[in-house]
N, C-alpha and C positions, 0 to 999 in steps of 0.2 A: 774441181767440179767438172773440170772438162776430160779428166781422164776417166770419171765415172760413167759419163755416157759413153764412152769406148767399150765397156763393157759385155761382152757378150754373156747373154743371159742362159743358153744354153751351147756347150761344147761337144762333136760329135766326134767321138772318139773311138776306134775298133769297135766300132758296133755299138757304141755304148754314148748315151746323153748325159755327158756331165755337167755339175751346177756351175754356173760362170764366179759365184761370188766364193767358192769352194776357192783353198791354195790346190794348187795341183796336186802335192802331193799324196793327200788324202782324198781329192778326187779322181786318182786314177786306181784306189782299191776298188770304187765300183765297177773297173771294168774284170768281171769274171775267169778269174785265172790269174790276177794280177795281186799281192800284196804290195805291203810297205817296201818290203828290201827289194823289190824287183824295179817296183816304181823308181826307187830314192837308186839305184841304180843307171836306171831309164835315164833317167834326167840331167846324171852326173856325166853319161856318156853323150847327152845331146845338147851338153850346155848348157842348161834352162835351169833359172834358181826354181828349189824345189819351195819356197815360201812364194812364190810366183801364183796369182790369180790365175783360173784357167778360164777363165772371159779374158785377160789381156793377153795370151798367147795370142802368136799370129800363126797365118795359116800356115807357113813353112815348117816354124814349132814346135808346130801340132801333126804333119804328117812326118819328121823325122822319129818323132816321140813314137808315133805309132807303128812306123819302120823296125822302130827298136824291140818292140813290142812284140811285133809278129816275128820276128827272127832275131832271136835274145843272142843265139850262139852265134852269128856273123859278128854280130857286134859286137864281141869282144864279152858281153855275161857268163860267168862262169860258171858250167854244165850241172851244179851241185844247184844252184838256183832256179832250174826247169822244173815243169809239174809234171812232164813223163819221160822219167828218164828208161832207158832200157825194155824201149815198147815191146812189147810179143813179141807182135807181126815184124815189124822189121831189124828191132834190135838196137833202131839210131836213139840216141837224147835229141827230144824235142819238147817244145811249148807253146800250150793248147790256150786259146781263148774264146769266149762267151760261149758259143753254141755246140759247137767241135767239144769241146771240153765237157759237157753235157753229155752229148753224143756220145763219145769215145768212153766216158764211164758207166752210160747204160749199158753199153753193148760189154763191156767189160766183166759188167756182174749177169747179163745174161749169159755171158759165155763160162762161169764161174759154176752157175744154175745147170745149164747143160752139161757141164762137163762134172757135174756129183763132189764137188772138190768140199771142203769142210768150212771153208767161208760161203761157198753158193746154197751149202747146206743151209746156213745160219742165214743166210737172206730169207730163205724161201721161210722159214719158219719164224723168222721175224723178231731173233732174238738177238744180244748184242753178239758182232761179227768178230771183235777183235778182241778177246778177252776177259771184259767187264762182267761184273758179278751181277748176277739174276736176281735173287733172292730178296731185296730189298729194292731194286731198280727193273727201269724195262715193265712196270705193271700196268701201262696207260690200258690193255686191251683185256686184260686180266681180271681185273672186275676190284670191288673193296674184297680186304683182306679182312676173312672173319676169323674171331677167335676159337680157341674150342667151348663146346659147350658143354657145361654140365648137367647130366641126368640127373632129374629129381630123386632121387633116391632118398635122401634124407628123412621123407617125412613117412615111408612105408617101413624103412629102419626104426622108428620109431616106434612106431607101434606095435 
């Protein structure tokens, strides 16, 4: 009973308000940039059972976690597990969270848009970018799909 009320009800993590009654591990996919193998990584590098509530972390924790977090590649996470590997602009493996990571892929498909390439193409005209088939998908702005219709014809053959 008494370790219940220890519980922090909200966790404030890179940017991001995790649920305290959440295990950690699955509340740190909410934070933006981050999945399971990155987290369940996170963890294993910080010590923290990944079944661990994230209201009972303490605050040391909680800021080594997020150390990890923001600099996966100091820590020892291996560069195949970053979400920008091989930037444009400078070339390094890095790993982008919450807003940055927004950021950095707008500007990405603007840069894509400006530069006439054949994916900024398929942005701009809003169809799918990476290959998917048109023809049955992609028709949210398309309108319903009529059939063909037939001309009366039948009944002037007739006669």
């Amino acid at each position: 009973m008494a370790e219940e009320q220890k519980i922090k009800h909200l966790v404030r993590l890179a940017n991001t308000d995790l649920e305290g009654q959440k295990q950690i591990l699955f509340g740190l996919k909410k934070v933006k940039g981050t999945g399971i193998m990155l987290a369940n990584a996170a963890l294993k590098i910080a010590g923290v059972n990944a079944k661990k509530k994230a209201g009972l972390l303490s605050d040391s924790e909680v800021k080594r976690i997020e150390e990890i977090l923001k600099n996966p590649k100091k820590n020892g996470i291996p560069s195949w597990m970053l979400n920008r590997r091989k930037d444009m602009e400078t070339g390094e493996d890095t790993h982008l969270l919450g807003a940055d990571l927004q950021f950095t892929k707008e500007n990405d498909i603007k840069m894509m848009k400006k530069a006439k390439t054949y994916r900024g193409i398929r942005h701009i005209q809003g169809v799918p970018v990476r290959g998917q088939r048109t023809r049955s998908n992609f028709r949210r702005n398309k309108g319903k799909v009529t059939g063909v219709k037939r001309a009366k014809v039948g009944k002037k053959a007739g006669k």
